[in-house]
PDB file of the backbone (N, CA, C, O) and the ligand in Angstrom, with CONECT records:
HET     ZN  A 101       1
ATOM      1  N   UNK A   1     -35.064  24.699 -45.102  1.00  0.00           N
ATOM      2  CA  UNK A   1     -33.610  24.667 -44.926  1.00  0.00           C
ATOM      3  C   UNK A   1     -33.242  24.473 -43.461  1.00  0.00           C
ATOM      4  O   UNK A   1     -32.310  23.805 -43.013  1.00  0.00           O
ATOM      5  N   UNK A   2     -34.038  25.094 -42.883  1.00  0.00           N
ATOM      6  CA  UNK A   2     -33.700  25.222 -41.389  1.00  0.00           C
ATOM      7  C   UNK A   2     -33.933  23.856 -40.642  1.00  0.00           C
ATOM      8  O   UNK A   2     -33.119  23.373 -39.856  1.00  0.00           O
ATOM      9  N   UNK A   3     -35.319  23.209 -41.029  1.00  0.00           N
ATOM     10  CA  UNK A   3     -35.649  21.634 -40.965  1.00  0.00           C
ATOM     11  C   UNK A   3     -34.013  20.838 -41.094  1.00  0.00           C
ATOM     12  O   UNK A   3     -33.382  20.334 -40.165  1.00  0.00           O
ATOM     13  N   UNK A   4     -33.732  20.900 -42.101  1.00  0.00           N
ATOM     14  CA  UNK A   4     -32.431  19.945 -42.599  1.00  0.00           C
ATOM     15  C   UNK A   4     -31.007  19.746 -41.521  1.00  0.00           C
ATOM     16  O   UNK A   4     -30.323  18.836 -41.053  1.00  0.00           O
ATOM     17  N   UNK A   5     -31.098  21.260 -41.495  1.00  0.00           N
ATOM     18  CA  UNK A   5     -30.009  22.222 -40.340  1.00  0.00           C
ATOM     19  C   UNK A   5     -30.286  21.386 -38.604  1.00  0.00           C
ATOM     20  O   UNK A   5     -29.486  20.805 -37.869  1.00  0.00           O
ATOM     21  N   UNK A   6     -31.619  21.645 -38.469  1.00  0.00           N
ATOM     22  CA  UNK A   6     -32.134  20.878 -37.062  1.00  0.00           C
ATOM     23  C   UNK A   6     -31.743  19.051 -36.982  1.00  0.00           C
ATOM     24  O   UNK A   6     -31.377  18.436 -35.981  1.00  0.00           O
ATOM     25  N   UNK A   7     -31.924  18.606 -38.112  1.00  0.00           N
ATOM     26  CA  UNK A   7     -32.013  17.231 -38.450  1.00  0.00           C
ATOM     27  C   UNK A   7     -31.041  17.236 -38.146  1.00  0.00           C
ATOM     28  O   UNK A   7     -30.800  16.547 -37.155  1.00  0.00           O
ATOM     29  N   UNK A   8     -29.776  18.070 -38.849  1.00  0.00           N
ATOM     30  CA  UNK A   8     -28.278  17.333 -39.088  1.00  0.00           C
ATOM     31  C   UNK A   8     -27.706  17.405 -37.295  1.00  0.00           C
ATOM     32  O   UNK A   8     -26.863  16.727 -36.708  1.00  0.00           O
ATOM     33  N   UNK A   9     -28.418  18.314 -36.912  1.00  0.00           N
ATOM     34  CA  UNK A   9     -27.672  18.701 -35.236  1.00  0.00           C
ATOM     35  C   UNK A   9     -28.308  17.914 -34.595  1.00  0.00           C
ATOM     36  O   UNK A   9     -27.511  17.467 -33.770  1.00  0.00           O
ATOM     37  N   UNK A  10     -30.003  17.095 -34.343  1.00  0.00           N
ATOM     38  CA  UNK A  10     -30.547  16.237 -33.571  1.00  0.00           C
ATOM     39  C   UNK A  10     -29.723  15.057 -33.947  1.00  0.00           C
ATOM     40  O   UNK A  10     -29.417  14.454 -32.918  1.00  0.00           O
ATOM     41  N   UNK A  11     -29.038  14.243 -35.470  1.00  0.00           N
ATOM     42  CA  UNK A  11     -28.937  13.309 -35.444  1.00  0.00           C
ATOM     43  C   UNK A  11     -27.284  13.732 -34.969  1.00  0.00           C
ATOM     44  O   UNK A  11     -26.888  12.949 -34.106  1.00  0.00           O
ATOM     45  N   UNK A  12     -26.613  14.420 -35.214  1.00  0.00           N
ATOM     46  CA  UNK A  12     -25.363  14.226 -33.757  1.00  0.00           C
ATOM     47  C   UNK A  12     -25.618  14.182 -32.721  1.00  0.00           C
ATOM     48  O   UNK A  12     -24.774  13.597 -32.042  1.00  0.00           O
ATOM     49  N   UNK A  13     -26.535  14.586 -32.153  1.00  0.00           N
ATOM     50  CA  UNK A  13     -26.883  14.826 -31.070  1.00  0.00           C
ATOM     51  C   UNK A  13     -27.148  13.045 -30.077  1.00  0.00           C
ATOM     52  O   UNK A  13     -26.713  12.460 -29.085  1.00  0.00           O
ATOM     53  N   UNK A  14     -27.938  12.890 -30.969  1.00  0.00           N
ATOM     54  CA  UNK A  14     -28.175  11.156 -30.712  1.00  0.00           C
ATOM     55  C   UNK A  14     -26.898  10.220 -30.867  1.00  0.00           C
ATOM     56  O   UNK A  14     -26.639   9.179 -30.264  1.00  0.00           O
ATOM     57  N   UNK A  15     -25.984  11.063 -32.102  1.00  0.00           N
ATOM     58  CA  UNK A  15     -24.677   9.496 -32.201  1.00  0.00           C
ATOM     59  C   UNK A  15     -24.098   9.616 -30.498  1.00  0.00           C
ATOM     60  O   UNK A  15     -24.015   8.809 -29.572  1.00  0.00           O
ATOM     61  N   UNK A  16     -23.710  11.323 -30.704  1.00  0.00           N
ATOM     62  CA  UNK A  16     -22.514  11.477 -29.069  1.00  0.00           C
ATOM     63  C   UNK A  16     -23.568  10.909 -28.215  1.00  0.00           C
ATOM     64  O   UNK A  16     -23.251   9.825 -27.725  1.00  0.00           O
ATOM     65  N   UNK A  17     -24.623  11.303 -27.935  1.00  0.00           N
ATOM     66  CA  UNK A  17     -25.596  10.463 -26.557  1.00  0.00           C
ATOM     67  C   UNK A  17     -25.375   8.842 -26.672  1.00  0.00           C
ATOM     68  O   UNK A  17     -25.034   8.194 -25.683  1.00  0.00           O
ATOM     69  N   UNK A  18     -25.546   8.366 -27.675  1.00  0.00           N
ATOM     70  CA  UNK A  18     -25.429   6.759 -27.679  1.00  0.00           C
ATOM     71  C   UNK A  18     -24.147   6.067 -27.403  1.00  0.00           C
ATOM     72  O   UNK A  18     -23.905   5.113 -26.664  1.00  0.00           O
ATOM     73  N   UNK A  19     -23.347   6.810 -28.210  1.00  0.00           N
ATOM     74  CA  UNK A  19     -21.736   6.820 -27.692  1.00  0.00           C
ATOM     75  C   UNK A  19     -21.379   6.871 -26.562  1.00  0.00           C
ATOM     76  O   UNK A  19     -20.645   6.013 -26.071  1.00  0.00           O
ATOM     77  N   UNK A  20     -21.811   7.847 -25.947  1.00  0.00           N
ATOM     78  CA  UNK A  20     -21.897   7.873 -24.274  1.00  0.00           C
ATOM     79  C   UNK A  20     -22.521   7.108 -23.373  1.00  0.00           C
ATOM     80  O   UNK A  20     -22.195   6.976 -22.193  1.00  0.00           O
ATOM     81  N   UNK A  21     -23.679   6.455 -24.090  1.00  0.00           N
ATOM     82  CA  UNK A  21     -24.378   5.452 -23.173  1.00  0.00           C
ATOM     83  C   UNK A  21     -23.688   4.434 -23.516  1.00  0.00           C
ATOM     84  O   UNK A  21     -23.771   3.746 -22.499  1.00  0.00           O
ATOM     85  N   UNK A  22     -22.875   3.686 -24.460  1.00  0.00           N
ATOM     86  CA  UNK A  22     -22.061   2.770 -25.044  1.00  0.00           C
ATOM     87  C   UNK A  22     -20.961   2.633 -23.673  1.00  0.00           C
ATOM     88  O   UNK A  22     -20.873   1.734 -22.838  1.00  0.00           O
ATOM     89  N   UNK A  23     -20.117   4.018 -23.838  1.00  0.00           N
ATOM     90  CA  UNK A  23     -19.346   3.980 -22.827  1.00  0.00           C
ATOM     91  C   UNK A  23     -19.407   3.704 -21.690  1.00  0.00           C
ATOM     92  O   UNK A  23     -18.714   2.902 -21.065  1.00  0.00           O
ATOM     93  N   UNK A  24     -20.392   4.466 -21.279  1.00  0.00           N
ATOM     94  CA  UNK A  24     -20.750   4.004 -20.150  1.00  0.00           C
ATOM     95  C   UNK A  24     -20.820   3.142 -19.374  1.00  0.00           C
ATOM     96  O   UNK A  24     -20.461   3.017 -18.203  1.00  0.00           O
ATOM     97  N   UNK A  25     -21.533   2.250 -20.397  1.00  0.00           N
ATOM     98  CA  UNK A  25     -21.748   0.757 -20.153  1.00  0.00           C
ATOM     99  C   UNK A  25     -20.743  -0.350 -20.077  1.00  0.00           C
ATOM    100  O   UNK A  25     -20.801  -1.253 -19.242  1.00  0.00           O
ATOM    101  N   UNK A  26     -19.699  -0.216 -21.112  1.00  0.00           N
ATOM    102  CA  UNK A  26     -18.476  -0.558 -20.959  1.00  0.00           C
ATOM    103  C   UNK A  26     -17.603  -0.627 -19.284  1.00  0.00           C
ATOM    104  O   UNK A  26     -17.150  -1.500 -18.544  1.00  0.00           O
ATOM    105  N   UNK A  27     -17.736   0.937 -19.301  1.00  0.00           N
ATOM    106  CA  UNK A  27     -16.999   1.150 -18.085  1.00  0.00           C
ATOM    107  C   UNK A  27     -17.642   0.335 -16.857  1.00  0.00           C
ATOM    108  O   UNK A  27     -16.962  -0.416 -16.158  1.00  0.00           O
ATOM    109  N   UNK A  28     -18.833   0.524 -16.687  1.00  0.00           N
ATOM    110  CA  UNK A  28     -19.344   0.010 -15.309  1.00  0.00           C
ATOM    111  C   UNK A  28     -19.782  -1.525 -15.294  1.00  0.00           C
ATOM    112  O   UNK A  28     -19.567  -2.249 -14.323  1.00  0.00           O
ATOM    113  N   UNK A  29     -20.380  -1.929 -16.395  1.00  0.00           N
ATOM    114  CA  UNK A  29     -20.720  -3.211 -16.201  1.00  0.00           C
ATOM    115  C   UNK A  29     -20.028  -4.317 -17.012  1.00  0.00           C
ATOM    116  O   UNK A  29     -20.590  -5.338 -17.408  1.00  0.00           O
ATOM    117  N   UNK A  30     -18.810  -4.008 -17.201  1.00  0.00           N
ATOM    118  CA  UNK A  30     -18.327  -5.389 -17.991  1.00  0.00           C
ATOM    119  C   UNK A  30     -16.722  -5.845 -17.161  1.00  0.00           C
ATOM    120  O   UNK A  30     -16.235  -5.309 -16.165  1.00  0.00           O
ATOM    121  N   UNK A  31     -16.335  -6.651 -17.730  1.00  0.00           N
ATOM    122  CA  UNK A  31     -14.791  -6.295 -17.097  1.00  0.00           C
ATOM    123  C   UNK A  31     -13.839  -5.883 -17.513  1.00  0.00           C
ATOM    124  O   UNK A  31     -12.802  -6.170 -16.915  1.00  0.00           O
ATOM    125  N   UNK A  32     -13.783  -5.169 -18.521  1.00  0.00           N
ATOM    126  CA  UNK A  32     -13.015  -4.165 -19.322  1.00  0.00           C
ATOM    127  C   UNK A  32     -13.130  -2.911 -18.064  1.00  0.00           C
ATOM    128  O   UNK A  32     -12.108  -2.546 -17.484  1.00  0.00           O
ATOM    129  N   UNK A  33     -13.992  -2.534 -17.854  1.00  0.00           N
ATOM    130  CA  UNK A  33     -14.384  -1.206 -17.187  1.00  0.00           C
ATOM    131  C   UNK A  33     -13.364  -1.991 -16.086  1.00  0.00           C
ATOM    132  O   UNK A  33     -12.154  -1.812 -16.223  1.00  0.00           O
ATOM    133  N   UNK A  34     -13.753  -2.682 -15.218  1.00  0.00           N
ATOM    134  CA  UNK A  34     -13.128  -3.152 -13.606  1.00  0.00           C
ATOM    135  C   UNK A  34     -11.553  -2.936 -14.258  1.00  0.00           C
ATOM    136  O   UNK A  34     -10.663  -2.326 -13.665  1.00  0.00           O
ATOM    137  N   UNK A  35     -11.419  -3.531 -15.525  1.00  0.00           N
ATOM    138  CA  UNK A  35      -9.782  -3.791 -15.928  1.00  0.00           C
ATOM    139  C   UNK A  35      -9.336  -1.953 -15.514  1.00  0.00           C
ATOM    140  O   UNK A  35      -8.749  -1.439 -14.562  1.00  0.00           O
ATOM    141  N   UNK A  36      -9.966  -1.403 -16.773  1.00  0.00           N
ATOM    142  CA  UNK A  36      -9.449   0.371 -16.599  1.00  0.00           C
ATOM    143  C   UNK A  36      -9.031   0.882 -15.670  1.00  0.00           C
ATOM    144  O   UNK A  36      -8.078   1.634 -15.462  1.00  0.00           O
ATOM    145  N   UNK A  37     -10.239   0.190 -14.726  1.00  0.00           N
ATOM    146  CA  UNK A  37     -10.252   0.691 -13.398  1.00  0.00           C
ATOM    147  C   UNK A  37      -9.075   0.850 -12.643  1.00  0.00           C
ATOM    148  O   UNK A  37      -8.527   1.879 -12.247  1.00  0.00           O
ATOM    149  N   UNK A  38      -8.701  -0.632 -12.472  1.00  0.00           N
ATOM    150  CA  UNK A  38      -7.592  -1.124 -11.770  1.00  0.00           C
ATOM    151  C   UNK A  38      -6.323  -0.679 -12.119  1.00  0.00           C
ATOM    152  O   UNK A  38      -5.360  -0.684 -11.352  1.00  0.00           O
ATOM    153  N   UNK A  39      -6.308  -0.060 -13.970  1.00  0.00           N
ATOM    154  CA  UNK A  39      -5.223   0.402 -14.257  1.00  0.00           C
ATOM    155  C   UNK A  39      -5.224   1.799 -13.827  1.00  0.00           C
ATOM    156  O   UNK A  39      -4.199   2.291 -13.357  1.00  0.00           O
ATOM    157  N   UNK A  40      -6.291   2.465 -13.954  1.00  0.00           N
ATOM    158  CA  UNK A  40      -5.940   4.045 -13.301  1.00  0.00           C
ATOM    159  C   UNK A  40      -5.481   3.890 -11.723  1.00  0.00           C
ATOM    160  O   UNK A  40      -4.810   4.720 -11.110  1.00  0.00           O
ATOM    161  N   UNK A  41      -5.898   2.872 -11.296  1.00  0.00           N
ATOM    162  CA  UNK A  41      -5.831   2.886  -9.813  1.00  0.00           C
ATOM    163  C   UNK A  41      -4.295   2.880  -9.320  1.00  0.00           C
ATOM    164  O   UNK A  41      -3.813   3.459  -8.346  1.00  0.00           O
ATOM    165  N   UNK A  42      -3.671   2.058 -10.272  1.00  0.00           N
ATOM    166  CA  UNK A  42      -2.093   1.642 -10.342  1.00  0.00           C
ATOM    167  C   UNK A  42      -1.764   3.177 -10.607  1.00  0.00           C
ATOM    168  O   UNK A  42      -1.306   3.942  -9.759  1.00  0.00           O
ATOM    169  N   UNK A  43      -2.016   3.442 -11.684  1.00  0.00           N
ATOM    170  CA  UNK A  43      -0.866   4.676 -11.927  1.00  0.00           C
ATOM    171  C   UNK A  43      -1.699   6.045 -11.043  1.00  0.00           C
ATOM    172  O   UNK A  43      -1.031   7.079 -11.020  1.00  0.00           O
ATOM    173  N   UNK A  44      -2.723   6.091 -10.518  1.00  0.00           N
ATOM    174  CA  UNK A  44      -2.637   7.332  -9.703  1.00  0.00           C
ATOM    175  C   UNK A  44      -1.857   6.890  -8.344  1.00  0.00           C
ATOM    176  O   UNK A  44      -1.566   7.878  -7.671  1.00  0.00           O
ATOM    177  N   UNK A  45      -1.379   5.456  -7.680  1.00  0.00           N
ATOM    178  CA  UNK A  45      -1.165   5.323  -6.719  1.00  0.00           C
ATOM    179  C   UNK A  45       0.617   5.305  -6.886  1.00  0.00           C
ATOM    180  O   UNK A  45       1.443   5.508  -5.996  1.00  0.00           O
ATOM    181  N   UNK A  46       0.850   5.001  -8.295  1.00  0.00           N
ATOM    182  CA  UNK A  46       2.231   5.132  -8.847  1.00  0.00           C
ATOM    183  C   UNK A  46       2.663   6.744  -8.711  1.00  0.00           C
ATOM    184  O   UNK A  46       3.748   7.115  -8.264  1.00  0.00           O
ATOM    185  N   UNK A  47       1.648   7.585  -9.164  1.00  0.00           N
ATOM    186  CA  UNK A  47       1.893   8.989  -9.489  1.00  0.00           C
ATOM    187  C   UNK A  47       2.466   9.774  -8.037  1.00  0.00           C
ATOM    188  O   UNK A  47       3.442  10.525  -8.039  1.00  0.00           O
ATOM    189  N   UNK A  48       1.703   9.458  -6.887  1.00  0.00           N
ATOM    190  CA  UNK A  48       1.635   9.831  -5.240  1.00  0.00           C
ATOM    191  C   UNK A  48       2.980   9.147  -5.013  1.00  0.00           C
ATOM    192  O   UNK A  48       3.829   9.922  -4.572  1.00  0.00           O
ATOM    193  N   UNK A  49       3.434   7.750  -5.223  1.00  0.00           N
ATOM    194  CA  UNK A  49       4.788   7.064  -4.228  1.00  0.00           C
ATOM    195  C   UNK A  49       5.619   8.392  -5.316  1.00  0.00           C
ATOM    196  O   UNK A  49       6.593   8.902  -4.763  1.00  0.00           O
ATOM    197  N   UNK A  50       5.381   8.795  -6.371  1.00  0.00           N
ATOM    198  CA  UNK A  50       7.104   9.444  -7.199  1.00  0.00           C
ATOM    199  C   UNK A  50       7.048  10.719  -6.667  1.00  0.00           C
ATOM    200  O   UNK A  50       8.084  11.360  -6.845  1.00  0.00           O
ATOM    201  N   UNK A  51       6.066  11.352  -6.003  1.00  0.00           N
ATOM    202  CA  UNK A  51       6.151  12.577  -5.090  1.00  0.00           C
ATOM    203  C   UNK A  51       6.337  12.486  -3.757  1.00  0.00           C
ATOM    204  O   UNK A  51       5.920  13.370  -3.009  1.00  0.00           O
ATOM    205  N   UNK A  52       6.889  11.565  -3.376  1.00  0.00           N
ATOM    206  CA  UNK A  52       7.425  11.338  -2.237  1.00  0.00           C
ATOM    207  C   UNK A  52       8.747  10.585  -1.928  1.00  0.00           C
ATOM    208  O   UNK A  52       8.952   9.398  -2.180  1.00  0.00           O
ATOM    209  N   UNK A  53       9.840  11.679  -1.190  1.00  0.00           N
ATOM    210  CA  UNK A  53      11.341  11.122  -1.444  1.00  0.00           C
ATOM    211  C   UNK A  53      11.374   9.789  -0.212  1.00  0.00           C
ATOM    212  O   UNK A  53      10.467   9.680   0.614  1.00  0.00           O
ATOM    213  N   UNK A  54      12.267   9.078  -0.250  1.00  0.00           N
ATOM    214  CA  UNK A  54      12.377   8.260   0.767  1.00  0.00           C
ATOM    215  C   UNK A  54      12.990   8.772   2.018  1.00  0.00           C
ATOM    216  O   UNK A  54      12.835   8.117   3.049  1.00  0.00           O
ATOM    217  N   UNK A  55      14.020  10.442   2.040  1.00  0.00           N
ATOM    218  CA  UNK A  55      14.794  10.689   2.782  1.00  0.00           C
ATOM    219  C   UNK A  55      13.827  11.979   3.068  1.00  0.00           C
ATOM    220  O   UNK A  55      13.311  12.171   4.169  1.00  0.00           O
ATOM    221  N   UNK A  56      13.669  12.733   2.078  1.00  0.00           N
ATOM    222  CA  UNK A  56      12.963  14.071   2.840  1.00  0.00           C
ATOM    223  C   UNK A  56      11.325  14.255   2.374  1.00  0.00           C
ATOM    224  O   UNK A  56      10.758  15.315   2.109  1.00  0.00           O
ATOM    225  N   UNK A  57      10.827  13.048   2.365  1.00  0.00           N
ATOM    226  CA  UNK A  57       9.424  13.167   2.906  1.00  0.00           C
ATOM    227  C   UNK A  57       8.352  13.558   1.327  1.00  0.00           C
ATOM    228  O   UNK A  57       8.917  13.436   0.240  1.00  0.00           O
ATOM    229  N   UNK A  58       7.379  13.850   1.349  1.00  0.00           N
ATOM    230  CA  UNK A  58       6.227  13.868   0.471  1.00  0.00           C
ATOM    231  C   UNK A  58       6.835  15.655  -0.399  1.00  0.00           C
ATOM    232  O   UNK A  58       7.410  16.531   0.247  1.00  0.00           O
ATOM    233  N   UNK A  59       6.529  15.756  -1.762  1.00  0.00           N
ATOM    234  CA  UNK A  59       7.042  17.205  -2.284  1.00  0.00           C
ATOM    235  C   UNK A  59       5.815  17.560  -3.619  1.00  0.00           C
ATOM    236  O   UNK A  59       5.249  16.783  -4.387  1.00  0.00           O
ATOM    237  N   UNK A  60       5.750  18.638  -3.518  1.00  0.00           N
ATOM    238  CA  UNK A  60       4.659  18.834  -4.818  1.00  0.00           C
ATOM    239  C   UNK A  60       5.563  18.842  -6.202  1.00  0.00           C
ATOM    240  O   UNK A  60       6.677  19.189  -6.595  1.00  0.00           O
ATOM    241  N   UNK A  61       3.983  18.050  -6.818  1.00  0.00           N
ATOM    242  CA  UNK A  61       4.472  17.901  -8.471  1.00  0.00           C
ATOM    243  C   UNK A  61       5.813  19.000  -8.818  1.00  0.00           C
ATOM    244  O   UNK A  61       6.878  18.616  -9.302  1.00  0.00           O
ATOM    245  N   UNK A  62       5.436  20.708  -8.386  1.00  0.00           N
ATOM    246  CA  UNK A  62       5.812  21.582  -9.306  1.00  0.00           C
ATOM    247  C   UNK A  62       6.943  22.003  -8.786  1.00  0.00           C
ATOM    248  O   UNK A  62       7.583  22.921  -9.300  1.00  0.00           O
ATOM    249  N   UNK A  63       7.403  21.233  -7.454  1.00  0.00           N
ATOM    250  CA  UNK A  63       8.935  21.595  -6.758  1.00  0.00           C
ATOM    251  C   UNK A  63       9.947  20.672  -7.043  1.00  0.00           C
ATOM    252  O   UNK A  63      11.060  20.713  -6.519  1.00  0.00           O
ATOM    253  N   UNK A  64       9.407  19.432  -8.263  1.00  0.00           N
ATOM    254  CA  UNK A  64      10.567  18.447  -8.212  1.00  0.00           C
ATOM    255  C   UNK A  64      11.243  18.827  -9.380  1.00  0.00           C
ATOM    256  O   UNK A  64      10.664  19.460 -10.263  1.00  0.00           O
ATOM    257  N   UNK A  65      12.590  18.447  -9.472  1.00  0.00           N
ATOM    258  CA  UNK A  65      13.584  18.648 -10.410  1.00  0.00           C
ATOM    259  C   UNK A  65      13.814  17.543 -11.520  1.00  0.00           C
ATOM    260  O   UNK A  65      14.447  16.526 -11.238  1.00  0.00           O
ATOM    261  N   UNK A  66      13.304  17.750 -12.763  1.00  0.00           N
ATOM    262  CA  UNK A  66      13.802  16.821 -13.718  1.00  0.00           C
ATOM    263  C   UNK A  66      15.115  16.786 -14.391  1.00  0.00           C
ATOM    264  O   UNK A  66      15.811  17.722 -14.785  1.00  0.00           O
ATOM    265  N   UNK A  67      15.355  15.208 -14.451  1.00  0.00           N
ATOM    266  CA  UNK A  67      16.840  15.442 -15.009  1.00  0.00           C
ATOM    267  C   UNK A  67      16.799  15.293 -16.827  1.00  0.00           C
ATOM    268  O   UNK A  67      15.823  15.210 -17.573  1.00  0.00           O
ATOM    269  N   UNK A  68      18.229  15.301 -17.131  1.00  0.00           N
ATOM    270  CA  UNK A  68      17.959  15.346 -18.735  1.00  0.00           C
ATOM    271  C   UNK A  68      17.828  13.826 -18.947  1.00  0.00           C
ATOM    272  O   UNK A  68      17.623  13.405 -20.085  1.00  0.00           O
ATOM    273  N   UNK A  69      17.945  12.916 -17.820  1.00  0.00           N
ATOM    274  CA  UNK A  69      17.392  11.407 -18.267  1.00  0.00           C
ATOM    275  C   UNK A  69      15.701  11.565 -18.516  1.00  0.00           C
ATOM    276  O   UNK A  69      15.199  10.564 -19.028  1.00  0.00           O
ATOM    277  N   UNK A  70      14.905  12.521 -18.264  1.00  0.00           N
ATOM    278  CA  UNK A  70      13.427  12.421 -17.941  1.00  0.00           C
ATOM    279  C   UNK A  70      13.152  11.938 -16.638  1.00  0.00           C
ATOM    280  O   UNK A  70      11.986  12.182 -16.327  1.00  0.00           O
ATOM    281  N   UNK A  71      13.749  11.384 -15.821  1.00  0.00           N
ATOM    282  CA  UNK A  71      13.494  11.576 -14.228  1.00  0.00           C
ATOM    283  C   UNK A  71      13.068  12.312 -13.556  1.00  0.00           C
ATOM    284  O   UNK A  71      13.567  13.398 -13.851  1.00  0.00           O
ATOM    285  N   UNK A  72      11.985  12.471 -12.280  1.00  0.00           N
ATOM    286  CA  UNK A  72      12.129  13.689 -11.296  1.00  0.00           C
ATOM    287  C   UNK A  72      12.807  13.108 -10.116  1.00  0.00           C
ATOM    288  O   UNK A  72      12.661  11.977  -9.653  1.00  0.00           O
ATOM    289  N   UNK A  73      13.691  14.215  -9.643  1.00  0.00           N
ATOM    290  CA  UNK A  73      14.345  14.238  -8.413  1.00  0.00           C
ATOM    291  C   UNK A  73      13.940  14.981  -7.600  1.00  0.00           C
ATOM    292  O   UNK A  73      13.747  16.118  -8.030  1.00  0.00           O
ATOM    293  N   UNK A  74      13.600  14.729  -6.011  1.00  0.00           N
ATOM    294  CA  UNK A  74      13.389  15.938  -4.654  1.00  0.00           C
ATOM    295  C   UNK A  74      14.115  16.696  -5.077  1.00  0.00           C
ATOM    296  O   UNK A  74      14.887  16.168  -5.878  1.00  0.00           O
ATOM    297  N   UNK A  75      14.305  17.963  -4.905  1.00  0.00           N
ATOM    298  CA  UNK A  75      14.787  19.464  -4.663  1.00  0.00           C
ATOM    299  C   UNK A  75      15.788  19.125  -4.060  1.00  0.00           C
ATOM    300  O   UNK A  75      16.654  18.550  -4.719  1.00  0.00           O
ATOM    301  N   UNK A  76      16.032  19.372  -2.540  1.00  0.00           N
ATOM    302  CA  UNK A  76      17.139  18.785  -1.459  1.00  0.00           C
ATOM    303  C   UNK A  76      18.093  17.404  -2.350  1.00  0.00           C
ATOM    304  O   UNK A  76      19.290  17.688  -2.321  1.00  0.00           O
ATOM    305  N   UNK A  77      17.830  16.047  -3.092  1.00  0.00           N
ATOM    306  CA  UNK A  77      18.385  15.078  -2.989  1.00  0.00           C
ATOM    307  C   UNK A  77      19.110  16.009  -4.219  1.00  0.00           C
ATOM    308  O   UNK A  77      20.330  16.170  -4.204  1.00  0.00           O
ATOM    309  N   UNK A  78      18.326  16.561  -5.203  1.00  0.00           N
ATOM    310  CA  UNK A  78      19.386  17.352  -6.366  1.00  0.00           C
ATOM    311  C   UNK A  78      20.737  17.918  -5.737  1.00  0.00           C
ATOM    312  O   UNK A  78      21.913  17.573  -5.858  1.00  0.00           O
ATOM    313  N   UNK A  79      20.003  19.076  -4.910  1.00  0.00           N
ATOM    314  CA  UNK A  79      21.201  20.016  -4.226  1.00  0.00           C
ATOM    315  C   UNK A  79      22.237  19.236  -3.688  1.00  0.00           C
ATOM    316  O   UNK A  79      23.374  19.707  -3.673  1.00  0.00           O
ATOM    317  N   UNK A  80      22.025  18.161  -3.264  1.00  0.00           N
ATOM    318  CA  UNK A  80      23.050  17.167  -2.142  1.00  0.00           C
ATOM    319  C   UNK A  80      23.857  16.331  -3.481  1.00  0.00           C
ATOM    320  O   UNK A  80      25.073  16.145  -3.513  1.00  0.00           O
ATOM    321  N   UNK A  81      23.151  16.007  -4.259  1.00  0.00           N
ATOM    322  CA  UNK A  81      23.618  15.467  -5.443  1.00  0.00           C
ATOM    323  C   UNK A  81      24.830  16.350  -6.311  1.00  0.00           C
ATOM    324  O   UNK A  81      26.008  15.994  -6.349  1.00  0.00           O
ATOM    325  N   UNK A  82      24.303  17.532  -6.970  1.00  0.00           N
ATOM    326  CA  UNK A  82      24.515  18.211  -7.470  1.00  0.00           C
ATOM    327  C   UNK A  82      26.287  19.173  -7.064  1.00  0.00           C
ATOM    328  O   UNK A  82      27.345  19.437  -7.636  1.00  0.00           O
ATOM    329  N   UNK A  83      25.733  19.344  -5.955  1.00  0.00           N
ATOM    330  CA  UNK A  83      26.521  20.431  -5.216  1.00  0.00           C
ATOM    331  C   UNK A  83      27.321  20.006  -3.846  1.00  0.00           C
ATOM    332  O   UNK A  83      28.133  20.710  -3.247  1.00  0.00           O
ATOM    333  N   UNK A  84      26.934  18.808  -3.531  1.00  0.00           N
ATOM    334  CA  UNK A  84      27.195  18.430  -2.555  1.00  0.00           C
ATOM    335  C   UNK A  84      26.990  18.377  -1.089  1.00  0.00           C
ATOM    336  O   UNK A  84      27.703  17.654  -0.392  1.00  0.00           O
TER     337      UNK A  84
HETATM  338 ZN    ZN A 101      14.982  14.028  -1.223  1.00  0.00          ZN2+
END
């Protein structure tokens, strides 16, 4: 029984490993991978310009203000906005 039990966990064991070497391979040597690439590259470099206001400078993720459009706004441009 225990044989069967080992079998069933070595042969997952081999799909996720092959899967992973699949991926792998994808990613680094084809141009799908370079494509991915280039797209994470866009949106982490997209992610950095939206934490940074044009008037008061660079702000962390967890200090910006979202509006009920789904926007984030600087802190300061809200208050000036907001309140005047
Ligand atoms: Zn601002």
């Amino acid at each position: 029984m225990s044989e069967i039990i080992l079998e069933g966990v070595l042969f997952v064991a081999l799909v996720a490993a092959v899967g992973t070497l699949l991926y792998l391979v994808v990613l680094y040597f084809t141009p799908v991978g370079v494509r991915l690439r280039q797209t994470r590259n866009r949106r982490r470099i997209d992610r950095a310009a939206d934490l940074v206001c044009p008037i008061h400078g660079p702000r962390a993720a967890s200090d910006l203000v979202r509006l009920t459009s789904g926007e984030t706004l600087c802190p300061d441009c809200y208050k000036e906005i907001a309140h005047g």
